[in-house]
Steps between C-alpha positions, in 0.01 A plus 500: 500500500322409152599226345718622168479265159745644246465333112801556310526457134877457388709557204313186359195580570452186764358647829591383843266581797628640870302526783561549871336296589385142328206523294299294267547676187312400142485629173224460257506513139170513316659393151560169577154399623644154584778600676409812668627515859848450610654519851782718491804421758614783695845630676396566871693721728481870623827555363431344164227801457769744624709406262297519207366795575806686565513871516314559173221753560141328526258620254097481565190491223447899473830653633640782264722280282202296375301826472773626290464153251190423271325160451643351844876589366453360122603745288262686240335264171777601216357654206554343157801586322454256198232466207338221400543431128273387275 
C-alpha cells in the first residue's frame, strides 16, 4: 500500500499533518529568507488518515469539477463598479 499524507487546514487556518506512516515532513517559506525551513510534526497512524479522510469524495487536478471552475477555482477579476473622482 502507498503511504497516504493528508494536510488539513482547520477552522483557524493552523494545519496538522497525517500520515500512515511516519515521515519527515518540512515546509519552506521563501519570505522569510532567514527563517525559511521548518520541520513540521506529524499524526502517524493508518487510522488517523482514515479518519480524516472520511467518506468525502476525492477530487484530482483535471476531473470535471475543476474543469467546470476558472483560474484553479478563483472566481472571475470583478469589474469596477465605482469612479474615481477628481
Amino acid at each position: 500500500m502507498t503511504n497516504r499524507v493528508v494536510m488539513n487546514m482547520d477552522e483557524q487556518g493552523c494545519w496538522t499533518i497525517y500520515s500512515d506512516e511516519p515521515i519527515e515532513f518540512f515546509v519552506v517559506n521563501d519570505h522569510c529568507p532567514d527563517d525559511r525551513v521548518y520541520q513540521q510534526e506529524v499524526e502517524v497512524g493508518v487510522e488517523k488518515v482514515r479518519e480524516q479522510l472520511g467518506t468525502d469524495m476525492v477530487g484530482h487536478f483535471g476531473d470535471s469539477f475543476f474543469e467546470t471552475r476558472t483560474n484553479f477555482g478563483k472566481r472571475p477579476p470583478a469589474t469596477r463598479k465605482l469612479e474615481v473622482v477628481k
